[in-house]
N, CA, C and O of each residue as an XYZ file, in Angstrom:
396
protein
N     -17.413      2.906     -8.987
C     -16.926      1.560     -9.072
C     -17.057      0.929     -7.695
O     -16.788      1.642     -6.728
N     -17.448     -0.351     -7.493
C     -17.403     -1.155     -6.386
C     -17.154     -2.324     -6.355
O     -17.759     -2.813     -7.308
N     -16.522     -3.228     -5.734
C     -16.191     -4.637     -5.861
C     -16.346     -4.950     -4.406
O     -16.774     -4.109     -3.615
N     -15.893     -6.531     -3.946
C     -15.903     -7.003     -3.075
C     -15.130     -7.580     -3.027
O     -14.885     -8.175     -4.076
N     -13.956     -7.909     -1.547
C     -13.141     -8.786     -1.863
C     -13.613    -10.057     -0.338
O     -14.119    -10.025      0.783
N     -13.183    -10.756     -1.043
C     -13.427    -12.070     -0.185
C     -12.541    -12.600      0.827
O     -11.378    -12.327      0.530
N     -12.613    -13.103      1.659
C     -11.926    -13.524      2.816
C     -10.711    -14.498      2.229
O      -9.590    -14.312      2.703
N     -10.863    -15.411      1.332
C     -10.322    -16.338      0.591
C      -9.108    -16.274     -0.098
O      -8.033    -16.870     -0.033
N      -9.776    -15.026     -1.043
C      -8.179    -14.358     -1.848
C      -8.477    -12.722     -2.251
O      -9.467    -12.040     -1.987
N      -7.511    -12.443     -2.829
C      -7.417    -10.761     -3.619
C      -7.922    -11.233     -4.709
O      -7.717    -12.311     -5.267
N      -8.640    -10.306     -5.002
C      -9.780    -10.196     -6.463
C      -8.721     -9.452     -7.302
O      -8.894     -8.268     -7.593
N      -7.707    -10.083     -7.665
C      -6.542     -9.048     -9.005
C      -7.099     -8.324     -9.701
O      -6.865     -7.116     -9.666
N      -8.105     -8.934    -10.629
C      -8.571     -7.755    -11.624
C      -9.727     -6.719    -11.013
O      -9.853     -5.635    -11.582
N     -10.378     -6.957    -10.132
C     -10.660     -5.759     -9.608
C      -9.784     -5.330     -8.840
O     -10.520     -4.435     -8.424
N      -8.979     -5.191     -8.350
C      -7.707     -4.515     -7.885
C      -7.427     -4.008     -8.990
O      -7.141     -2.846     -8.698
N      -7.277     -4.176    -10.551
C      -6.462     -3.739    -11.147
C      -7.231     -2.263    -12.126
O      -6.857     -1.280    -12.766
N      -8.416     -2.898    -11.727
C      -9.255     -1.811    -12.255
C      -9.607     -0.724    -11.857
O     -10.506     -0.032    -12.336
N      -8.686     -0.401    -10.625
C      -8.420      0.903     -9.997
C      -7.654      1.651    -10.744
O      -6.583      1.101    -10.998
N      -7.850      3.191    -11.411
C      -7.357      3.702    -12.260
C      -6.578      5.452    -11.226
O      -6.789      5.862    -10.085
N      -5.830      5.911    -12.194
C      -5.533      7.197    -10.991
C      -6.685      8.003    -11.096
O      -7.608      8.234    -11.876
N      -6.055      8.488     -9.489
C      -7.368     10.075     -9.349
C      -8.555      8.802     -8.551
O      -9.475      9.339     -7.934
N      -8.559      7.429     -8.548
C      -9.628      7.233     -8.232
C      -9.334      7.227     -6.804
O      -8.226      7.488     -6.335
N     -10.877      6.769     -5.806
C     -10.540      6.811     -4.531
C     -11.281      5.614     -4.316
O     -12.334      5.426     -4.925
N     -10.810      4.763     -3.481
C     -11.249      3.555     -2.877
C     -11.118      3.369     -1.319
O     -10.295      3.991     -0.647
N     -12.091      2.369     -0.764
C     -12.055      2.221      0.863
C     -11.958      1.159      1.191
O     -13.144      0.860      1.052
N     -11.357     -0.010      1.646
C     -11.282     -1.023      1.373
C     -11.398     -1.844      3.208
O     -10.351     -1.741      3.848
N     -12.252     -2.371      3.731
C     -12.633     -2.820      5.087
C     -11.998     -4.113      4.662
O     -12.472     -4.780      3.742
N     -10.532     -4.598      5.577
C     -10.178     -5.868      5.969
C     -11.380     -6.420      6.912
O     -12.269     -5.838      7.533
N     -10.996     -7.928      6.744
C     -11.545     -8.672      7.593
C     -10.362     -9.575      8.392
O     -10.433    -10.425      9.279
N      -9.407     -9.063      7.753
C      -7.720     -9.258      8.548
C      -7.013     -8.995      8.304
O      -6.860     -8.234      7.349
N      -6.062     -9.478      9.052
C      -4.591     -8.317      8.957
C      -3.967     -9.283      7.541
O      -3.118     -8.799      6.792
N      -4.532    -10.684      7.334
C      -3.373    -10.994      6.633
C      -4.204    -10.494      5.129
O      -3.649    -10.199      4.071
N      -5.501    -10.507      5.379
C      -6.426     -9.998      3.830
C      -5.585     -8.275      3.402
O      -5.155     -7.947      2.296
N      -5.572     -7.364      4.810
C      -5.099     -6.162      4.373
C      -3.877     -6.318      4.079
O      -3.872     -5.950      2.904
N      -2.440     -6.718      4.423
C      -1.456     -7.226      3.912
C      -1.790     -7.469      2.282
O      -1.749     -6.527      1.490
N      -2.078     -8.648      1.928
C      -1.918     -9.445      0.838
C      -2.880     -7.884     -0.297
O      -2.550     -7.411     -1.385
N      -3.329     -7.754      0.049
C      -4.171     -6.092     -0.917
C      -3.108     -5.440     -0.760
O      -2.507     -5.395     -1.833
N      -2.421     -4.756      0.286
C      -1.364     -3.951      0.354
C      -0.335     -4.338     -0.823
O      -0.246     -3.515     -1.734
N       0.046     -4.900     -0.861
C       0.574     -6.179     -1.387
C       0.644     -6.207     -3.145
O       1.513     -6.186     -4.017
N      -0.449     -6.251     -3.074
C      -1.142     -6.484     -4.877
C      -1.573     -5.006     -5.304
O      -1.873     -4.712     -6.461
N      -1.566     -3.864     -3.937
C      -1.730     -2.732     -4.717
C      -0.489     -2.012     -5.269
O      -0.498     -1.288     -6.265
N       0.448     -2.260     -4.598
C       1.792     -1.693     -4.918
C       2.800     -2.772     -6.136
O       3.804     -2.445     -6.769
N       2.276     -3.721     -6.128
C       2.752     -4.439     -7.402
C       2.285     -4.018     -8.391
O       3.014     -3.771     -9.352
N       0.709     -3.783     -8.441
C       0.292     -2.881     -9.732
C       0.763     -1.360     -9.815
O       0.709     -0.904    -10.958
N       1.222     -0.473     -8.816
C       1.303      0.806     -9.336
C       2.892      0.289     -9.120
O       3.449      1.311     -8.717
N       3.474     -0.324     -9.155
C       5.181     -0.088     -9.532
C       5.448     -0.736    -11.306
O       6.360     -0.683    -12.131
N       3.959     -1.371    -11.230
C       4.089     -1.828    -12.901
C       3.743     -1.119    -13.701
O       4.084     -1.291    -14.871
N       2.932     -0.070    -13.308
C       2.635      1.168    -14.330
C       3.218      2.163    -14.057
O       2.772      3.251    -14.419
N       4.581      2.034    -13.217
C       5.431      3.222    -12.711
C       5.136      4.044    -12.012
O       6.010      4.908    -11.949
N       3.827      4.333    -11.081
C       3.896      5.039    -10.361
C       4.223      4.947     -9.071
O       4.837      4.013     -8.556
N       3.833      5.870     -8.561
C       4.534      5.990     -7.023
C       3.774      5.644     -5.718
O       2.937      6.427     -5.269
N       3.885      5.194     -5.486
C       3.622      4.099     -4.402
C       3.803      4.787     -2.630
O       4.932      4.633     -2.163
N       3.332      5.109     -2.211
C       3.161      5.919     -0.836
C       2.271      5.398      0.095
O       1.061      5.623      0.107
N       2.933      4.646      0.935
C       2.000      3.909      1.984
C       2.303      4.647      3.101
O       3.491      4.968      3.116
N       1.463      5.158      4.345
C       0.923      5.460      5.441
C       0.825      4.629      6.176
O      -0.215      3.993      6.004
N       1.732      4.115      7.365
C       1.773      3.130      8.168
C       1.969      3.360      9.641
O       2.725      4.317      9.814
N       1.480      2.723     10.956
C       2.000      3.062     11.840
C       2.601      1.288     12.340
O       2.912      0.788     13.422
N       2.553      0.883     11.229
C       3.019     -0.698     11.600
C       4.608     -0.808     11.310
O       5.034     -1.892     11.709
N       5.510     -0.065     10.783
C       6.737      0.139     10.689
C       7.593     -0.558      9.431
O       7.374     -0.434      8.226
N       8.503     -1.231     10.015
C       9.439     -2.093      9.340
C       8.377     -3.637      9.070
O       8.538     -4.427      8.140
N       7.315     -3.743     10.164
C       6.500     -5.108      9.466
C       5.894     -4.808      8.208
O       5.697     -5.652      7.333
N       5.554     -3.410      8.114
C       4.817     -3.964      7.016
C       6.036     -3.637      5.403
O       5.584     -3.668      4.259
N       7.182     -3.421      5.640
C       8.329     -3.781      4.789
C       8.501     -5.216      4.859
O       8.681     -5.870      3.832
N       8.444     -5.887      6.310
C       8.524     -7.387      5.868
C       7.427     -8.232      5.144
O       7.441     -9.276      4.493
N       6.411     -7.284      5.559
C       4.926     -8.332      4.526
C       5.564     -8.210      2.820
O       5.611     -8.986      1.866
N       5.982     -6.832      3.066
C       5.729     -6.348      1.627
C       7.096     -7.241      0.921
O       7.020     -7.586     -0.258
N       7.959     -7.472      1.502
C       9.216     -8.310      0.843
C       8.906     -9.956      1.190
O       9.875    -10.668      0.927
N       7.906    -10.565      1.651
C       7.692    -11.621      1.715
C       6.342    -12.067      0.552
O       6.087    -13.181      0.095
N       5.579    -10.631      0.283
C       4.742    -10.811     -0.856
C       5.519    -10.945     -2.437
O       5.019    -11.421     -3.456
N       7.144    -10.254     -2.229
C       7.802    -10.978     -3.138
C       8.528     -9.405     -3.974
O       9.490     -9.536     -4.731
N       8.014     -8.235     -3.744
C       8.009     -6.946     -3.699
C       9.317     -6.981     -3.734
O       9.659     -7.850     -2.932
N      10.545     -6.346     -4.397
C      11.748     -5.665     -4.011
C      11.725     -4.220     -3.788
O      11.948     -3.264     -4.531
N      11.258     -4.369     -2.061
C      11.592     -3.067     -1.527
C      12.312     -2.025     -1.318
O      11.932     -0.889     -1.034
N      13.970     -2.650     -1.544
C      14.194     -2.186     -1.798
C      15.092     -0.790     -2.732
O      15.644      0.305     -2.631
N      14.758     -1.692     -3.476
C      14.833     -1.023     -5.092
C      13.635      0.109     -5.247
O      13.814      1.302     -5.491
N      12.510     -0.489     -5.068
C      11.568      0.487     -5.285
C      11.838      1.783     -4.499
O      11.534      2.852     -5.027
N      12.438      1.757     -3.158
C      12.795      2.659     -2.416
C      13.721      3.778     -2.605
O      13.679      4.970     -2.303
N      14.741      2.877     -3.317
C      15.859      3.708     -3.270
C      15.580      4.403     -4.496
O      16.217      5.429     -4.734
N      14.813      4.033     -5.215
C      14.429      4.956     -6.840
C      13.251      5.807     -6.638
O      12.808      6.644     -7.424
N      12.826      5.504     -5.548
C      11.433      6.677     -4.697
C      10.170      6.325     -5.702
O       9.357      7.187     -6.033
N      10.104      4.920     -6.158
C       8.978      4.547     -6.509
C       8.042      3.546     -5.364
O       7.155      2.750     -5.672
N       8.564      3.879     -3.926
C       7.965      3.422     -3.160
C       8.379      4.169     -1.887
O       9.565      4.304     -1.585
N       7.516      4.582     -1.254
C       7.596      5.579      0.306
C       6.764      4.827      1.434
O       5.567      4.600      1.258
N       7.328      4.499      2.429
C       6.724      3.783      3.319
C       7.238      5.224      4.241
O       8.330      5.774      4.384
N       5.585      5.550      4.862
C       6.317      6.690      6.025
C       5.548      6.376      7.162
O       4.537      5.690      7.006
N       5.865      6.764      8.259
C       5.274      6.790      9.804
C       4.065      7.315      9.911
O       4.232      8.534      9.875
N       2.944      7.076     10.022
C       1.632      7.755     10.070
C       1.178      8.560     11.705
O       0.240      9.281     12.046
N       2.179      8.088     12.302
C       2.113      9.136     13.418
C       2.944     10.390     13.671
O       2.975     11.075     14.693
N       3.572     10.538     12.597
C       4.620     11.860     12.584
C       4.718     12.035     10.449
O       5.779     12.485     10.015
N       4.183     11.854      9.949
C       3.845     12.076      8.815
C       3.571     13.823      8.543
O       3.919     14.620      7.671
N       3.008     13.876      9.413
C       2.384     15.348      9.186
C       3.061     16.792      9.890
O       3.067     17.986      9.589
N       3.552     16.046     10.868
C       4.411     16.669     11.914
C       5.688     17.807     11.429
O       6.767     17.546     10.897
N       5.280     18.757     11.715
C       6.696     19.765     11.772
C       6.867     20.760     12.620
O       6.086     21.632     13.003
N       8.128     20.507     12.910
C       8.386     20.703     14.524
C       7.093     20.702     15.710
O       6.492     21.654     16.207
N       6.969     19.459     15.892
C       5.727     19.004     16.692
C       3.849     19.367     16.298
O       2.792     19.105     16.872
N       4.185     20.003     15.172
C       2.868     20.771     14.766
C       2.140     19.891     13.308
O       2.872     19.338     12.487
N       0.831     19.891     13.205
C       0.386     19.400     11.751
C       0.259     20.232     10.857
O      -0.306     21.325     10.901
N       0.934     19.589      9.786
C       1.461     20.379      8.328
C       1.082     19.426      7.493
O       1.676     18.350      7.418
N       0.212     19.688      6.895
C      -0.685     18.553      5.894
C       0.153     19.431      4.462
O      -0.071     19.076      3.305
């Protein structure tokens, strides 16, 4: 599968036509294009109930993108249908990588 997304807006239904198990790569052309995808990807997997696990080293901003895209963070959180974790200590145990 391949699509393109445009500088302009999020392509929803190809966003939506990401199914599980699949793998996608997705090159911003900005922070606010990767946001707004971030965005529309976790609205679709909290609507088909799954679980939602973002990798961030951007912190609490990208909880504020994600609650200004309209997202209740945190609800999704507290029911662990959404994990926002630190991507620089993600892997980390006791100072070591543990994938």
């Amino acid at each position: 599968m391949s699509f393109f997304l445009h500088e302009d807006k999020v392509n929803r239904k190809s966003l939506r036509s990401i199914d599980l198990h699949d793998h996608v790569a997705i090159v911003y052309e900005s922070q606010r294009m990767k946001v707004e995808v971030l965005a529309e990807l976790c609205r679709i997997g909290l609507e088909r109930n799954e679980r939602c696990l973002l990798t961030t080293v951007e912190g609490k901003d990208l909880e504020t993108h994600l609650r200004n895209a309209g997202l209740d963070v945190d609800s999704a959180s507290s029911r662990g249908a959404l994990v926002i974790e630190d991507g620089n200590t993600m892997f980390l145990q006791e100072g070591r990588f543990d994938a």
